[in-house]
Steps between C-alpha positions, in 0.01 A plus 500: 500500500585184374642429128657224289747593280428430157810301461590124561828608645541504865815672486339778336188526779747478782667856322191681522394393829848591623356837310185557676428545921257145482268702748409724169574220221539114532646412170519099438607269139193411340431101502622440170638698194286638247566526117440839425505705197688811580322673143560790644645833382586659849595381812199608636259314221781172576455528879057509423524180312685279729345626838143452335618125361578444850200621642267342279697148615488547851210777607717670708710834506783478268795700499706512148815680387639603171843658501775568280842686384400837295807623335507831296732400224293211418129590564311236288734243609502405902203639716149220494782281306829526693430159613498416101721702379786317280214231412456143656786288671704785658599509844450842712908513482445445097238761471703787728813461283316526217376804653832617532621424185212673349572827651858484420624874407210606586485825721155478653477249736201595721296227639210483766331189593159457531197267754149509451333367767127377471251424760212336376245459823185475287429609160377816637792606721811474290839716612796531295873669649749563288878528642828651342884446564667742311882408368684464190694207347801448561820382273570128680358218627548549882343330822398150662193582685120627318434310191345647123696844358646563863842460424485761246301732674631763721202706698578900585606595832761397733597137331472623132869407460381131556201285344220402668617129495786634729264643778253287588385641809448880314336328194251347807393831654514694110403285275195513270274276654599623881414835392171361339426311829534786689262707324251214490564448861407883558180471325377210654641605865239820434206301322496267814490775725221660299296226534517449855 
């Protein structure tokens, strides 16, 4: 199945086709970037708004993502608005410090990230996956590679000692939206199969 991404970015579209085997799902950058609300208050009702926006533009199926950071210590302050948080004019390097600083002496540093992903093929068929990368913040500012929160977040397992913005290629095969992906992937992989 064919989608367009309900993003102007390229960048982004060439991620998530990377994502997805393009014999299941073709994922192209829509024609031009949309305006859209995100009035939301999930990632799920966020994800709805800008994948129907897109498909009431351009008639075809539209796939849309919300994601964000989810941290325990703060829970009214990151998840639909991690991309906000700190307020207007902060970098992503600006808005993980802060981050830092905020949990300063603070024990509790769990953290998880969070995708939505919607497919919007018609207003009658509408799928939503949701993908998780569990973690915790850590204490510094570490890491080249990734972009957002990742140099203060360290996922669980074998590179927990180092932030995700250290290990590019794990962050690729664990991250939130790969795990998303894959699940999406699964379900369509089976739909198709139903079909035929």
């Amino acid at each position: 199945m064919d989608f367009i991404l309900a993003s102007g970015n390229s960048h982004k579209a060439e991620e998530f086709s990377e994502l997805f085997d393009k014999s299941i799902l073709n994922i192209s950058a829509a024609s031009e970037k949309l305006d859209v609300d995100e009035t939301g208050t999930t990632y799920n009702e966020n994800a709805f708004l800008k994948a129907k926006a897109y498909y009431d533009k351009f008639q075809v199926p539209v796939l849309a993502d919300d994601s964000g950071l989810n941290v325990a210590a703060l829970p009214e302050e990151l998840g639909i608005y991690s991309a906000r948080f700190g307020g207007e004019g902060l970098s992503d390097k600006d808005r993980a410090l802060l981050l830092l600083d905020k949990l300063k002496n603070i024990e509790n540093r769990e953290a998880y990230f969070t995708c939505v992903l919607c497919f919007y093929i018609s207003p009658q068929e509408i799928f939503f996956f949701e993908g998780r990368l569990n973690g915790r913040i850590g204490e510094n500012y570490i890491g080249e590679h990734g972009f957002g929160y990742d140099p203060v977040f360290h996922g669980l397992g074998e590179f927990e000692s180092k932030t995700v913005a250290q290990v590019p290629e794990w962050k690729h095969e664990n991250s939130h939206r790969s795990n998303a992906c894959r699940v999406a992937q699964k379900f369509f992989k089976e739909r198709d199969c139903q079909i035929v």
